[in-house]
C-alpha positions, -999 to +999 in steps of 0.1 A: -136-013-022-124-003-058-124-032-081-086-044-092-099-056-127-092-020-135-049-022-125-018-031-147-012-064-146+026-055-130+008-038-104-017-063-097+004-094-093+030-074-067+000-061-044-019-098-049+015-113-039+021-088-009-018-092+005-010-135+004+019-125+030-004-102+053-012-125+083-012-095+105-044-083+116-031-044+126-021-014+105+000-022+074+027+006+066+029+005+028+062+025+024+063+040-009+028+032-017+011+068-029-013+056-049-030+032-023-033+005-047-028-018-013-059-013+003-075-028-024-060-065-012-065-068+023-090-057+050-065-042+072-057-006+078-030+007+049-013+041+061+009+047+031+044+070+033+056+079+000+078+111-010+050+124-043+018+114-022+000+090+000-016+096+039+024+108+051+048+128+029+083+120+042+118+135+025+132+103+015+156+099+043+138+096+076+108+083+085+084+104+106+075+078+132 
């Protein structure tokens, strides 16, 4: 895992925040999240969507799931 000492501190304290809420213990979809920064946080599996980058390219008005 990539150490988070390393982030924004904007950045940091919205993922820190977001990985507190996580109880889930299946896939996360981080929906604009293309630079991953999520899978930092939590354990789980982070398939990210964003429109610039990330695991799923989408056009910014549907979803493709």
């Amino acid at each position: 895992m990539i150490s988070n000492k390393f982030l924004p501190y904007d950045v940091y304290g919205r993922h820190q925040v977001m990985a507190d809420l996580i109880t889930s213990t299946g896939t996360i979809l981080d929906v604009g999240g293309s630079l991953k920064e999520l899978g930092r946080f939590i354990a789980n599996p982070v398939t990210t969507v964003d429109v610039i980058g990330g695991d799923v390219i989408y056009d910014g008005n549907n979803l493709p799931f």
